[in-house]
C-alpha positions as CSV (number, residue, x, y, z in Angstrom):
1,X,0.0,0.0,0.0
2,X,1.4,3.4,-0.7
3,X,0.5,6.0,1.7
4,X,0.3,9.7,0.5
5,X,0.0,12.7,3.3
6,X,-0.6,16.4,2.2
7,X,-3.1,19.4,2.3
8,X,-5.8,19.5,0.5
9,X,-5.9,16.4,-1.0
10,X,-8.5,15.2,-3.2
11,X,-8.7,12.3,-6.0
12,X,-9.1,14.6,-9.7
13,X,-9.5,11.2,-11.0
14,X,-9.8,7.2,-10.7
15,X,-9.5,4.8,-13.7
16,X,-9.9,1.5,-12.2
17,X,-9.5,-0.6,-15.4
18,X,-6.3,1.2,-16.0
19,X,-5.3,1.3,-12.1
20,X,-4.4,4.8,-12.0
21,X,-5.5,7.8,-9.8
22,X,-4.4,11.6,-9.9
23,X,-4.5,13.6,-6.9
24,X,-4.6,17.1,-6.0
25,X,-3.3,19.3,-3.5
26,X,0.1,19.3,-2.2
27,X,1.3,16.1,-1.8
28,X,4.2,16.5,1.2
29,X,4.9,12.8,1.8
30,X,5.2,9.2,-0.1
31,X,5.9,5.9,1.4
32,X,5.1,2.5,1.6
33,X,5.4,0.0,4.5
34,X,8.9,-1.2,5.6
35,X,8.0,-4.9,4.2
36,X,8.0,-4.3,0.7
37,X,11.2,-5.1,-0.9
38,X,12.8,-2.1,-3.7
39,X,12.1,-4.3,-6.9
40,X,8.7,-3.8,-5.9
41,X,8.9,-0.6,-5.0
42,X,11.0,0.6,-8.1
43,X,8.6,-0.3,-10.2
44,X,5.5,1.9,-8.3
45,X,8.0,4.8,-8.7
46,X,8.5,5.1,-12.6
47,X,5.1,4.6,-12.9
48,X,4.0,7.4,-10.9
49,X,7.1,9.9,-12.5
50,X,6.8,8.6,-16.1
């Protein structure tokens, strides 16, 4: 699970078929539970800064 914490935050939109989601606001924190391992997380990261 990722967990994003901001101001302001809202979902601009969700495309479940395509699994994406934009979000607005100010976004001031990114991170994901201390179990995953980086191969996983590697791959969440150049998908969301493509």
């Amino acid at each position: 699970n990722l967990v994003i914490k901001g101001q302001d935050l809202g979902v601009k939109n969700l495309d479940l078929d395509q699994t994406e989601v934009e979000i607005q606001g100010q976004i001031d924190l990114l991170t994901y539970p201390a179990n995953r391992s980086s191969d996983s997380s590697r791959g969440v990261w150049e998908k969301i800064f493509k």
